[in-house]
N, C-alpha and C positions, 0 to 999 in steps of 0.2 A: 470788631466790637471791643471796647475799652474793659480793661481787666479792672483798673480800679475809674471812679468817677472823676469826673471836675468840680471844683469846688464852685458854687454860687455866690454870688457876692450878697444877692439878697439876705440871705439865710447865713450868711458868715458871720461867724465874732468879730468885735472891732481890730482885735488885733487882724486877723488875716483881711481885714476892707482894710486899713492903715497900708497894709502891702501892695494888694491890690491897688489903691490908689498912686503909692510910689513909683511902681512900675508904669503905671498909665500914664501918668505925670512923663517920666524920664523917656517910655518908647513908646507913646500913644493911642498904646491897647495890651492887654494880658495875655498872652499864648497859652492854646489849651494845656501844654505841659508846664507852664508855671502853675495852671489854675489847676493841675493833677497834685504836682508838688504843696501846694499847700493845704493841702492837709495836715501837712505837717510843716511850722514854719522853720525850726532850728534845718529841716530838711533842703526848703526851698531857700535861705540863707548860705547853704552849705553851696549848690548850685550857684546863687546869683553870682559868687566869688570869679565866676568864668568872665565875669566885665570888667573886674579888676584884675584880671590877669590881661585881659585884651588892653585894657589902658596901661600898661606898663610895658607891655612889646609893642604896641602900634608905634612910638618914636623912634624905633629901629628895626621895623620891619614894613610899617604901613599898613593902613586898613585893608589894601587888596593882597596883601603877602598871608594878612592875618587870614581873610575871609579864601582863598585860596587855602592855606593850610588847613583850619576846619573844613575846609570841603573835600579835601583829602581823606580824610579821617574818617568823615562821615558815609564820606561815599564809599571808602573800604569795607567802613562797617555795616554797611547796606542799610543804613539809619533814614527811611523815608521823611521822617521832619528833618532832621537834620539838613538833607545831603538837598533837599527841596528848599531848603531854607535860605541857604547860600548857594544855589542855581537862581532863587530869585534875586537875589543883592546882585550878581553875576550879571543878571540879563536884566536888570533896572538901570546899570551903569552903559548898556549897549553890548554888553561883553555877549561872546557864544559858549556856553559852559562848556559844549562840547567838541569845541577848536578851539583850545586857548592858544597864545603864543605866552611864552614864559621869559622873565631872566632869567640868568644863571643863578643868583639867589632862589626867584620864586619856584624852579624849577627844583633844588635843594628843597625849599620846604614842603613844597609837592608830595617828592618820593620821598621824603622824612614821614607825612605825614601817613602816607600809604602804608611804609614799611612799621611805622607803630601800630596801626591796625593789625597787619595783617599777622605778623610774626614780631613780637616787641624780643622774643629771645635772638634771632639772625638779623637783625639789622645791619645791614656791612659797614664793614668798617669803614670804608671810604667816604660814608655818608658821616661818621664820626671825627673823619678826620676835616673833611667838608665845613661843615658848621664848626668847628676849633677855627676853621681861616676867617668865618664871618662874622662870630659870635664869641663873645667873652663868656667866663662860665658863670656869671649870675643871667644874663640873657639864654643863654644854654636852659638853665636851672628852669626861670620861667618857661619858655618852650615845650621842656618835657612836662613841667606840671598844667601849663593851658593845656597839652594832649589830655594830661591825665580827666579832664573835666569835659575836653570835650568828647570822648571817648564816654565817660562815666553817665554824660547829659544820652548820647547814642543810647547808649544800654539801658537807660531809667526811662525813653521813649519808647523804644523795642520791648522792654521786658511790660511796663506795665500797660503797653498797646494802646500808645496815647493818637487819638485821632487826626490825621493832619491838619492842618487850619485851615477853615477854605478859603484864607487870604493864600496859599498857597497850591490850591488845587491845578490853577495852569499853568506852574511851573514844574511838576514834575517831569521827570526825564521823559518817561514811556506814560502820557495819559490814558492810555488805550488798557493797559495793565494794572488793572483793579487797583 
């Protein structure tokens, strides 16, 4: 059960349809956790910022490094839209989320992304010293701040118990598992 509602487009002020409508435009429909977020829109602004960090590392990491590292993250955090969200893009491409093969890069942003979940104080060092050999430190920079959003996106789904979307229902990992 959803802790806070979605917002309606019927019943919205123009400002929040103007947004609405942006995002439909740009990805072809509204996620229930954008239509949670805005309620508030400096809120769902603050958010949207995660596509502008994804377009400034995709040229040096790639869309499946990107989506691979968010899925990381997500899945650490046990984030059901999330970690569903990018097992669909995963398994749209033909991929099997749960036998990847990796590079030696995306295998790096993997366990980067895991180890930011899971423990951001013990991250080993070698995972530090790793991305120093791949990554210059404004790409670094971006990296840890896409974490920070997608981690933050994790916890603003999880805390205010936004509903999956049933465009992702049969992609969950365990469907059997409420």
């Amino acid at each position: 059960m959803s802790y806070i509602s979605m917002t309606e487009y019927e019943t919205a002020s123009a400002a929040v349809k103007a947004e609405y409508d942006g995002q439909a435009a740009k990805h072809g429909r509204i996620t229930n956790m954008k239509r949670t977020l805005l309620h508030s829109i400096p809120a769902f602004k603050a958010y949207m910022e995660w596509y502008t960090l994804f377009d400034l590392i995709e040229p040096f990491i790639g869309k499946r490094g990107l989506w691979l590292f968010s899925y990381s993250i997500s899945a650490e955090n046990d984030c059901l839209i999330c970690s569903t969200f990018f097992r669909k893009i995963l398994i749209d491409c033909g991929e099997n989320p749960d036998s990847l093969t990796l590079s030696e890069q995306e295998h790096l942003l993997w366990g980067f992304g895991r180890e930011i979940a899971k423990n951001p104080h013990k991250i080993p060092q070698e995972i530090y010293d790793k991305l120093a050999e791949f990554y210059d430190e404004e790409q670094r920079v971006l990296l840890i701040a896409f974490a920070g959003l997608m981690a933050a996106t994790n916890l603003f789904n999880t805390v205010a118990k936004v509903p999956l979307d049933e465009i992702l229902q049969n992609y969950r990992k365990d469907k059997n598992n409420g």
